[in-house]
PAROMI-620622 format. One record per residue (C-alpha): residue number from 1; residue in one letter; x, y, z. Coordinates in Angstrom, 2 decimals, decimal comma, padded with zeros to 5 digits, always signed. Layout:
<rs>
<r NUM "a" <X Y Z>>
...
</rs>
This chain:
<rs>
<r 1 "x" <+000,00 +000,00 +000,00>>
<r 2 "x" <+003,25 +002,20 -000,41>>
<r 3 "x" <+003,19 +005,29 +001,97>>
<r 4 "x" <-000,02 +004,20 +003,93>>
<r 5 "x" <+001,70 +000,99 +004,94>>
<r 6 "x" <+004,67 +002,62 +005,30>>
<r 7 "x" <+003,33 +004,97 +007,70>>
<r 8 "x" <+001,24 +002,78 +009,86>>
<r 9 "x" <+003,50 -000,18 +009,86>>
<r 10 "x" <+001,01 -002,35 +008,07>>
<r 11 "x" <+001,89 -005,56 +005,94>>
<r 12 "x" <+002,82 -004,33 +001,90>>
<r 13 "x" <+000,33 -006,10 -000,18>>
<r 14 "x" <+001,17 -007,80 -003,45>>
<r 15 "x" <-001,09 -006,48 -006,65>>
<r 16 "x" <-003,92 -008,45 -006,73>>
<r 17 "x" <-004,68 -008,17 -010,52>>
<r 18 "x" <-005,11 -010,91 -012,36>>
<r 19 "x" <-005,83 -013,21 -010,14>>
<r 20 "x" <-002,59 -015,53 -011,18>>
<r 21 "x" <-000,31 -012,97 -008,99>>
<r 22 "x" <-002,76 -014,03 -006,18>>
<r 23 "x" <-000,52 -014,76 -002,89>>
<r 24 "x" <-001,10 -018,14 -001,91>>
<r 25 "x" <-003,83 -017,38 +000,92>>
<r 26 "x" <-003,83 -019,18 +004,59>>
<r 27 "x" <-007,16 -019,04 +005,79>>
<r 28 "x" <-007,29 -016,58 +008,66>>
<r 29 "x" <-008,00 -017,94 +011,81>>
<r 30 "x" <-011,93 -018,81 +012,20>>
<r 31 "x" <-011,43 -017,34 +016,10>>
<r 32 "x" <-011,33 -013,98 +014,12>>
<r 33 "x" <-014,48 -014,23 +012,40>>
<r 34 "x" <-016,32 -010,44 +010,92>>
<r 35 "x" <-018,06 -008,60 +013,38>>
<r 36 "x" <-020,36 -007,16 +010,72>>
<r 37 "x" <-020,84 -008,78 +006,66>>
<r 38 "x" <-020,58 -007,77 +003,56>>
<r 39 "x" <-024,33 -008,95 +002,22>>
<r 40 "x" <-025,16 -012,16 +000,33>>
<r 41 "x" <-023,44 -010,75 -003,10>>
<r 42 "x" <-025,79 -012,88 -005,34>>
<r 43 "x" <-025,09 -012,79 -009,09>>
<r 44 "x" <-028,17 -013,13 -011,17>>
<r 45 "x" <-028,04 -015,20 -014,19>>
<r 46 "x" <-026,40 -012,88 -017,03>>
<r 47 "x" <-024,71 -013,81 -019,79>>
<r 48 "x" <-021,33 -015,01 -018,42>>
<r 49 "x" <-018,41 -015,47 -020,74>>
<r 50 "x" <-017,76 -019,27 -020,66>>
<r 51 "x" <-014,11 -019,69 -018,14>>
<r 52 "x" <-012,15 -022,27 -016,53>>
<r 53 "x" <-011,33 -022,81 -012,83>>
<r 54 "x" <-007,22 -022,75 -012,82>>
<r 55 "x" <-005,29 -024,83 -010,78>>
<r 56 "x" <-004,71 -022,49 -008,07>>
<r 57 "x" <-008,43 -021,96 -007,87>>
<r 58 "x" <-009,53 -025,49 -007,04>>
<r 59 "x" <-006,77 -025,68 -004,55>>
<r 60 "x" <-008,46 -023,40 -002,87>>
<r 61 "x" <-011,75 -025,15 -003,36>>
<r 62 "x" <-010,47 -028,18 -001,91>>
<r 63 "x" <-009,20 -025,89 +001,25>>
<r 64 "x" <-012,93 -024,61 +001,36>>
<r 65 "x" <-014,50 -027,90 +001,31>>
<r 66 "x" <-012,50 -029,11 +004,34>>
<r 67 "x" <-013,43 -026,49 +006,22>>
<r 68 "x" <-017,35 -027,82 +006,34>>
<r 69 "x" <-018,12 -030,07 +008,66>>
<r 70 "x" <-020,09 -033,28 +007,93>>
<r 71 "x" <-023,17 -032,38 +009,83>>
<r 72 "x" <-023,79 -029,23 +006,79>>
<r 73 "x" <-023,17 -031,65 +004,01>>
<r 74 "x" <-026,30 -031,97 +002,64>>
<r 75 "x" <-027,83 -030,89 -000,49>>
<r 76 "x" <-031,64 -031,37 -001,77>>
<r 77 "x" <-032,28 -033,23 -005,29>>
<r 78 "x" <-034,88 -030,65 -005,69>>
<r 79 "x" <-032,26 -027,71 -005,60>>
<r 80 "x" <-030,23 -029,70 -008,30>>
<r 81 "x" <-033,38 -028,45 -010,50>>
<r 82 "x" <-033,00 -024,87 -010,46>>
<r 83 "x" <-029,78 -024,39 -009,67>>
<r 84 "x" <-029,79 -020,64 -010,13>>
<r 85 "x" <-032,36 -020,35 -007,27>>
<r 86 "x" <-031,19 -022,01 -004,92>>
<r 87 "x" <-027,78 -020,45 -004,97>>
<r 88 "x" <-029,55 -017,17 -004,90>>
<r 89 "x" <-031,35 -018,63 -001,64>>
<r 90 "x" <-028,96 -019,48 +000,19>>
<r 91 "x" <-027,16 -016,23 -000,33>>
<r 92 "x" <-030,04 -014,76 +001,09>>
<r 93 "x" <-029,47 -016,90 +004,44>>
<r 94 "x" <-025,77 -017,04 +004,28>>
<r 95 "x" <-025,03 -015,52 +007,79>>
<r 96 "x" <-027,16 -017,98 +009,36>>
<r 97 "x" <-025,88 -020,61 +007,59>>
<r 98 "x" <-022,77 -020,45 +006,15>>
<r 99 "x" <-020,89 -023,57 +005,90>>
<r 100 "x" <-024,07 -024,93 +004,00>>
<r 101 "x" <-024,12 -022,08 +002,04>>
<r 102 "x" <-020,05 -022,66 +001,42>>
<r 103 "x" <-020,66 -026,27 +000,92>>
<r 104 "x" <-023,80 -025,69 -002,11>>
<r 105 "x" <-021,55 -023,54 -003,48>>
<r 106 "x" <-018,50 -025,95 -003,90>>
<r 107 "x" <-020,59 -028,45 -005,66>>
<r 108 "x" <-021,44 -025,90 -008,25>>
<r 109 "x" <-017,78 -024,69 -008,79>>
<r 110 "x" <-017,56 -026,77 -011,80>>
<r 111 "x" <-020,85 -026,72 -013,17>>
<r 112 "x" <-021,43 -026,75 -016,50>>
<r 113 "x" <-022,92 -023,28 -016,84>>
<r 114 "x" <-020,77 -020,20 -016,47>>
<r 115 "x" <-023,72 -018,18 -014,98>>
<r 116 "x" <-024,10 -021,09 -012,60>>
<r 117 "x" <-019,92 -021,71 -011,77>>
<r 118 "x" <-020,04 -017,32 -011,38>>
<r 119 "x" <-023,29 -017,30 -008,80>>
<r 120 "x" <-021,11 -020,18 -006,92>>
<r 121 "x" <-018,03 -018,45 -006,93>>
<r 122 "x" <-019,68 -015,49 -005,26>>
<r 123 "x" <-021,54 -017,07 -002,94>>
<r 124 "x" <-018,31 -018,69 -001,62>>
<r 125 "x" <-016,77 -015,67 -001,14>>
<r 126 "x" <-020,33 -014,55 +001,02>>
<r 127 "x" <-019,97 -017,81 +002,75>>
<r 128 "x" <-016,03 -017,61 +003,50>>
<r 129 "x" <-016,15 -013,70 +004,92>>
<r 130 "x" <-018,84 -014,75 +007,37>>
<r 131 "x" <-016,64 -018,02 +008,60>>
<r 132 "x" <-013,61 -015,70 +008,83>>
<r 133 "x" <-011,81 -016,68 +005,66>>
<r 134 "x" <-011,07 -013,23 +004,69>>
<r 135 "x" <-007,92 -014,21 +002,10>>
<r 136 "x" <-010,29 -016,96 +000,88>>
<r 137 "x" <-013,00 -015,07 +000,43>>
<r 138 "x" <-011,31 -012,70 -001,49>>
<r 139 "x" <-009,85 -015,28 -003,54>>
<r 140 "x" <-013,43 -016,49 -004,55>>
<r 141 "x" <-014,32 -012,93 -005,14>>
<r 142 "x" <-011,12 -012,13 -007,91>>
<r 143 "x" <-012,23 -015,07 -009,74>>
<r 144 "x" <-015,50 -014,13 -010,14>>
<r 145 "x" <-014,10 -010,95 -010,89>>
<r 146 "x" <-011,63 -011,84 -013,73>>
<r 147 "x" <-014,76 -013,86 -015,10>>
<r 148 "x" <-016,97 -011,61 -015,90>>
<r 149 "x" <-015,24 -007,80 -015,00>>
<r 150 "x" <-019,01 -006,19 -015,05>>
<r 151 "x" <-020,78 -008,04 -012,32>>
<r 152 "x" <-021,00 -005,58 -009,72>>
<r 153 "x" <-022,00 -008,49 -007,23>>
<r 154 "x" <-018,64 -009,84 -007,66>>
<r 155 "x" <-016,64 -006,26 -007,57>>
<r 156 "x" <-018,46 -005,77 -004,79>>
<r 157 "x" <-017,69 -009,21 -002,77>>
<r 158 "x" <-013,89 -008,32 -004,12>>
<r 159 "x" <-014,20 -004,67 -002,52>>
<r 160 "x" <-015,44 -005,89 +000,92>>
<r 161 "x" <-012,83 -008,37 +001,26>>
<r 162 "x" <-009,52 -006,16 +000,66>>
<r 163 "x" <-011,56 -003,56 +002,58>>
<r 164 "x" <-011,59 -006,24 +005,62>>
<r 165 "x" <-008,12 -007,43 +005,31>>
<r 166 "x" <-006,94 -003,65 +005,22>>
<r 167 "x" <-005,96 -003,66 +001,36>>
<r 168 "x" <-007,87 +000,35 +001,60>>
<r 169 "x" <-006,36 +001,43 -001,83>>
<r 170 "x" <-006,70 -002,04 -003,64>>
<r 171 "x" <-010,62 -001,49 -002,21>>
<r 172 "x" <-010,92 +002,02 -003,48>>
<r 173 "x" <-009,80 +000,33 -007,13>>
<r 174 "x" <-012,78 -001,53 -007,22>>
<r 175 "x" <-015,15 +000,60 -005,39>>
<r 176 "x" <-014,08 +003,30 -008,16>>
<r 177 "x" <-015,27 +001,02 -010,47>>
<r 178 "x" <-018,60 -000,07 -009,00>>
<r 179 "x" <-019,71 +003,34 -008,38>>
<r 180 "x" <-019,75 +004,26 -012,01>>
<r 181 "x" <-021,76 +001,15 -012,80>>
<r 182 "x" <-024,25 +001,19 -009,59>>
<r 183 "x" <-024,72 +004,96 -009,02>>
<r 184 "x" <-027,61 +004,50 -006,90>>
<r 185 "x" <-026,29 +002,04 -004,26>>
<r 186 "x" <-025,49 +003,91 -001,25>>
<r 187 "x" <-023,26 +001,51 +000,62>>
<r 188 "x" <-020,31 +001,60 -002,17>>
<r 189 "x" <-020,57 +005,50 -001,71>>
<r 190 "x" <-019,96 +005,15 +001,90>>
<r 191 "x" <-017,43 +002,20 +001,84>>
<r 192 "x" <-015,59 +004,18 -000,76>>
<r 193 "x" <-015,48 +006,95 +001,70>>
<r 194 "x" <-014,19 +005,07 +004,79>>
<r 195 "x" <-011,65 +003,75 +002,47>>
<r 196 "x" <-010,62 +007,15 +002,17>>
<r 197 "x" <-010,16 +008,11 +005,30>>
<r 198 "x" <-008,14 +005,30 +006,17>>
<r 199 "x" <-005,76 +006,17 +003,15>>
<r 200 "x" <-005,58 +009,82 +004,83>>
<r 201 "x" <-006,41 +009,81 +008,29>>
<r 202 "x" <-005,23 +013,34 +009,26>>
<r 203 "x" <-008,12 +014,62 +006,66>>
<r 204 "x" <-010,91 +015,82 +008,47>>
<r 205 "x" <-012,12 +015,90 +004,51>>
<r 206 "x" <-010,96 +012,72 +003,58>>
<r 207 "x" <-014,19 +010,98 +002,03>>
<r 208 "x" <-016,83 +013,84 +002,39>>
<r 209 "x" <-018,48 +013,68 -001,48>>
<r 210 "x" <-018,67 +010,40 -000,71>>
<r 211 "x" <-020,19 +010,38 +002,77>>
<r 212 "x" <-022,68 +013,29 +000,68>>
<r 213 "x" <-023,22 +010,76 -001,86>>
<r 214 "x" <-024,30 +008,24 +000,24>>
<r 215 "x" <-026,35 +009,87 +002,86>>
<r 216 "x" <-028,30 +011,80 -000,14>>
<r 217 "x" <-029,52 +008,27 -001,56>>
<r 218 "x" <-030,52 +006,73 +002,02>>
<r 219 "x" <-030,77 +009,80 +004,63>>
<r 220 "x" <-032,29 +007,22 +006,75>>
<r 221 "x" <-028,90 +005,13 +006,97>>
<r 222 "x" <-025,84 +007,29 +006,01>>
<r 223 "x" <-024,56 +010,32 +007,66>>
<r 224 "x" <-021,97 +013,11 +006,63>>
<r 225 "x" <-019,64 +012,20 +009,21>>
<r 226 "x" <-019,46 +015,49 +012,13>>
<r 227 "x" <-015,61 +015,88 +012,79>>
<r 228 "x" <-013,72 +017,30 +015,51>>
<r 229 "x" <-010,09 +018,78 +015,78>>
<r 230 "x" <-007,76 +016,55 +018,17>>
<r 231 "x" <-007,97 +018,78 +021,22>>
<r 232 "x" <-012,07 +019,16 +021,00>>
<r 233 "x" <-012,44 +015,52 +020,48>>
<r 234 "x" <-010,39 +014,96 +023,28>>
<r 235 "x" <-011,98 +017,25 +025,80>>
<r 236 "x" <-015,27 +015,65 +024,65>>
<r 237 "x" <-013,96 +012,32 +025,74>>
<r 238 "x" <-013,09 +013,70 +029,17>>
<r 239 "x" <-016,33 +015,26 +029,98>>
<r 240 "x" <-018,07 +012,00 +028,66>>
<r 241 "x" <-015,41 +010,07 +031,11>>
<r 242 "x" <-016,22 +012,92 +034,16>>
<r 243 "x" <-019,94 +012,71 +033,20>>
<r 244 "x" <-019,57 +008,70 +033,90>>
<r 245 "x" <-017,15 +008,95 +037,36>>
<r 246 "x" <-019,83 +011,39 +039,00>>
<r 247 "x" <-022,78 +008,65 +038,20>>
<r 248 "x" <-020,49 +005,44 +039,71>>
<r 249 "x" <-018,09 +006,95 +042,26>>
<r 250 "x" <-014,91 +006,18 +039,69>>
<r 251 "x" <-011,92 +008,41 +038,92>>
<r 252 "x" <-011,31 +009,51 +035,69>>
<r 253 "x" <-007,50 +009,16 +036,71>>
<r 254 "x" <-007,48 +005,33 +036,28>>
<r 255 "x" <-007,51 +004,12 +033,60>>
<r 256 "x" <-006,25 +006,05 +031,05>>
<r 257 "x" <-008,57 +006,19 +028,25>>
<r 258 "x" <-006,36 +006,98 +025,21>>
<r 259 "x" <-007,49 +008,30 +022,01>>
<r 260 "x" <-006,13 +007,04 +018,00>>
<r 261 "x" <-007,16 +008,39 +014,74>>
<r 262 "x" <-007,80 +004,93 +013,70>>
<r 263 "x" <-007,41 +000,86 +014,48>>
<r 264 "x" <-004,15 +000,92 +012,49>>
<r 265 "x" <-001,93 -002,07 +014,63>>
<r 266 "x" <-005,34 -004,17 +014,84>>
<r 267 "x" <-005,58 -004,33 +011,44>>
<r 268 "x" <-001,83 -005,09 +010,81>>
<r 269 "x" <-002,83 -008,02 +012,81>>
<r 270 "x" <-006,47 -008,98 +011,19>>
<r 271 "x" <-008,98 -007,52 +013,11>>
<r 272 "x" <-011,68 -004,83 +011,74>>
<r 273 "x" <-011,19 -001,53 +010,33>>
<r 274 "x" <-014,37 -000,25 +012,39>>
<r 275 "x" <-013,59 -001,04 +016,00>>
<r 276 "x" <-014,54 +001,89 +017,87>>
<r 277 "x" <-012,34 +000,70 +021,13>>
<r 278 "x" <-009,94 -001,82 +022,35>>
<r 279 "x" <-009,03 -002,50 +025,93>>
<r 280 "x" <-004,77 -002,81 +025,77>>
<r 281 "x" <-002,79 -003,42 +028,81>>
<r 282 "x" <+000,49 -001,13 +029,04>>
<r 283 "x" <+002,25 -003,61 +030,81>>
<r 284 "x" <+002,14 -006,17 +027,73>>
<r 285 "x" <-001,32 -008,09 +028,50>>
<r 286 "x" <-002,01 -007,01 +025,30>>
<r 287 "x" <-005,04 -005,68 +023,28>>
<r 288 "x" <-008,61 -007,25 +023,35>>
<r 289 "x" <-010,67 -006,10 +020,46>>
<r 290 "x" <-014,60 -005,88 +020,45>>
<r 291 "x" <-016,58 -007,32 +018,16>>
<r 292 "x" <-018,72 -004,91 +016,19>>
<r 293 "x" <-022,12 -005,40 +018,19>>
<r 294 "x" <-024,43 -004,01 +020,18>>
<r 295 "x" <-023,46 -004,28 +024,07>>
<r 296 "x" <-026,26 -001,88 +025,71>>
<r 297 "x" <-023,20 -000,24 +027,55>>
<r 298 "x" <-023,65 -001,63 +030,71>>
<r 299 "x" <-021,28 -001,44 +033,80>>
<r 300 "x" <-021,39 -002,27 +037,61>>
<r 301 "x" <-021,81 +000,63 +039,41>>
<r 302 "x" <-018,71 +001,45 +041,47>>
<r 303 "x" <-016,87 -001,07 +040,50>>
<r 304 "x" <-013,95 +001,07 +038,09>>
<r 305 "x" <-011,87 +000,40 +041,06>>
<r 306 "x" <-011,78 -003,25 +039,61>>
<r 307 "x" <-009,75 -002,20 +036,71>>
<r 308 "x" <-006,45 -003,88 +036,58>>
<r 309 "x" <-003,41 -001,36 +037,25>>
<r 310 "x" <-001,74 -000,69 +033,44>>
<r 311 "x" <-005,24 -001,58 +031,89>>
<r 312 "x" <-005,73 +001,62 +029,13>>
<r 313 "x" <-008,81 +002,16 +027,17>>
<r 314 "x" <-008,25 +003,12 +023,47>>
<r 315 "x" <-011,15 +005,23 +021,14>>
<r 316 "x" <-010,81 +005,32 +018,11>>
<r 317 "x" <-011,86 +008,77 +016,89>>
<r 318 "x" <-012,75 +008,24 +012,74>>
<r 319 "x" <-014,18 +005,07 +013,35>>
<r 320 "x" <-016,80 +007,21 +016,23>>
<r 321 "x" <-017,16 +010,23 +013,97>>
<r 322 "x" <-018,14 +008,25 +010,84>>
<r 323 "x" <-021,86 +007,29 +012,91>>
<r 324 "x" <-022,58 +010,49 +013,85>>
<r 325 "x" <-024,12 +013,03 +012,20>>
<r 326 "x" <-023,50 +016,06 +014,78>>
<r 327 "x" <-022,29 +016,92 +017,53>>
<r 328 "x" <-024,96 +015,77 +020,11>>
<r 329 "x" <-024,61 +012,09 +018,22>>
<r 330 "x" <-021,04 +012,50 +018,84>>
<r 331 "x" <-021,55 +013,43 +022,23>>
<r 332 "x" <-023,41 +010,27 +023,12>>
<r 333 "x" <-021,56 +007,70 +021,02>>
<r 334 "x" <-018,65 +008,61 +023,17>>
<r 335 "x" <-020,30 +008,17 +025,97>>
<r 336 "x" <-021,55 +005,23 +024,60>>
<r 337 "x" <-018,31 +003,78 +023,66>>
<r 338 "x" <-016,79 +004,35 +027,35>>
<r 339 "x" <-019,40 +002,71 +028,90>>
<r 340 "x" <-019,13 -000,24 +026,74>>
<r 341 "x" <-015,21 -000,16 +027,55>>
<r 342 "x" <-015,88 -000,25 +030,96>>
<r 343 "x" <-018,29 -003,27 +030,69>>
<r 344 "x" <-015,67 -005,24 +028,53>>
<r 345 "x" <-012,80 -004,27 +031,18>>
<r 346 "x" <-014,61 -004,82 +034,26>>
<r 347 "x" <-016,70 -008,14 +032,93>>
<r 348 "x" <-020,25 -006,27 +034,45>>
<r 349 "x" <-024,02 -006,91 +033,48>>
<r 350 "x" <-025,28 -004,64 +035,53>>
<r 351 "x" <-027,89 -001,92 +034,74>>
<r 352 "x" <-026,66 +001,29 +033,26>>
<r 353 "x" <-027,17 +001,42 +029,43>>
<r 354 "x" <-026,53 +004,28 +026,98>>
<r 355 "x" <-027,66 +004,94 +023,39>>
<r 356 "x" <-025,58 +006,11 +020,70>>
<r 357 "x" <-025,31 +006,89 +016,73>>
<r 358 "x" <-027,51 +003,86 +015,00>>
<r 359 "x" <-024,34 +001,43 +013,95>>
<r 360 "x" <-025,67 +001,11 +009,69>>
<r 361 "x" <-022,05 -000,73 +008,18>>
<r 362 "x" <-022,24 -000,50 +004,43>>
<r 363 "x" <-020,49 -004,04 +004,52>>
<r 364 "x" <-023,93 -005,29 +005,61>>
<r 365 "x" <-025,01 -004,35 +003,03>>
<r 366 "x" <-026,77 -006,07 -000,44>>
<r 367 "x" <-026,09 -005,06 -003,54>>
<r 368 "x" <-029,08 -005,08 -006,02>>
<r 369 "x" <-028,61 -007,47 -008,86>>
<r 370 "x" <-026,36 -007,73 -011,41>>
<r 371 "x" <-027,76 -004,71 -014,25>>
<r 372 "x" <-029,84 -002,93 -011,73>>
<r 373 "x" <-027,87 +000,10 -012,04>>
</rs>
């Protein structure tokens, strides 16, 4: 990623175009499965120039079938009849079933159609991001690409992926792409423009026709994110932090609650570009991650003086900003994301709960069919 990797210390990434200078992809450890998806990426049945799965390709289908366990093995006769449907089903109900989804869409790999061998291919990909197969999925989702290089399903699978794995400017590529083809489809606008802020975090522009874009196809779901100056953001974060000692009896002394531009380190080491917080230990116990979901924000009160001594709490400030629309959104999603800190740190269930920004991803997000525009 040349100066962005450079900069943050992150892992150079080979070009990923064709898919024959692919790297060879491990499949990341299941234990780090997506906190949020990237939608069912369904191709509908166009017309698909005829291909050829190349060696390196059914290597990695053999990889993908060992990963399903017996008891998801099982495929209907009936399905066998309309082949197009039922992949196009099961992408629907990928995330709640995703190593049958991964295992229909193995058999059809092969088939004889191309239509039918693309829908599979992209399905994989759906089924291989929700198991935590980030490499793999992408893998699934250059294939389809090279294929057929106007699917937007499959661009869009591809986009997601590198997104995930932190590949920001190989993601802008393809989300360049898409948004020329699929104007109307809100998500790519946004995704493009967290992309962009990750490729210049010191912006406070970084992304903003893109947030626009977005946010003026589906007000309802996409914001122009509010930013703050370092110094304002951080005084916002201490009265949020005062705001929650003088309700439990804490000190805003211990422990430190640090504030980043952005999860750079954690995504050097595979986890999410859209944490909003970590709990790290400055003594080397290391750095938990939350996964991206809704914790209520509940703490015990009075019970900060639990915290272990060296335990810091980490916000990351783009990540916050890009789910609120203004200030008072900004306001509570801080507060928000300290209280969930808290709950992580101090392993509470106990009754305090705070709302924040609506958390819309525009991973989780499907894109219309193929030639929907």
């Amino acid at each position: 990623m040349g100066a962005f990797s450079d900069y943050y210390g992150l892992p150079q990434r080979s070009e990923r175009l064709p898919m024959s200078s692919q790297h060879e992809a491990s499949a990341v450890d299941s234990a780090s499965a997506p906190s949020h998806h990237s939608g069912p990426g369904y191709v509908t049945n166009r017309d698909t120039s005829d291909f050829e799965l190349n060696d390196q390709l059914r290597e990695a289908a053999t990889r993908w079938l060992n990963l399903v366990p017996a008891e998801h093995r099982h495929y209907s006769p009936a399905a066998a009849e309309r082949v197009l449907e039922s992949l196009e089903e099961h992408a629907r109900s990928c995330r709640e079933h995703p190593f049958r989804a991964l295992f229909v869409a193995h058999r059809h790999l092969q088939d004889s159609s191309p239509a039918v061998r693309m829908a599979a291919l992209v399905l994989a990909s759906e089924a291989l991001w929700w198991l935590g197969h980030f490499q793999d999925a992408e893998i699934a989702a250059q294939a389809a690409v090279d294929a057929d290089p106007e699917s937007g399903q499959a661009r869009w699978r591809l986009a997601v992926a590198l997104y995930r794995q932190g590949a920001f400017d190989h993601a802008l590529q393809h989300l360049d792409i898409l948004v020329q083809s699929v104007k109307q489809f809100a998500p790519a606008w946004a995704l493009r423009g967290q992309a962009k802020v990750w490729l210049a975090p010191h912006d406070p522009g970084a992304g903003r026709t893109d947030f626009e874009a977005a946010a003026a196809l589906e007000s309802d779901k996409w914001v122009v994110p509010q930013r703050l100056g370092n110094a304002a953001f951080r005084a916002a974060v201490d009265a949020e932090t005062a705001r929650f000692d003088s309700e439990t009896g804490g000190s805003s002394d211990d422990p430190d609650v640090g504030i980043e531009l952005l999860p750079a380190e954690s995504v050097a080491a595979g986890k999410d570009p859209d944490i909003r917080w970590e709990v790290a230990n400055s003594l080397g116990g290391g750095v938990s991650a939350s996964p991206f979901s809704p914790l209520g924000g509940e703490f015990a009160v009075g019970a900060r003086t639990q915290v272990s001594f060296g335990t810091r709490f980490v916000l990351y400030q783009r990540n916050i900003e890009n789910l609120c629309k203004d200030k008072a959104t900004l306001s509570a999603e801080i507060r928000k994301s300290v209280a969930e800190l808290y709950k992580v740190a101090l392993h509470a269930d106990q009754a305090i709960s705070y709302k924040g920004a609506p958390e819309y991803h525009a991973e989780a997000e499907d894109l219309p069919g193929d030639g929907g525009g």
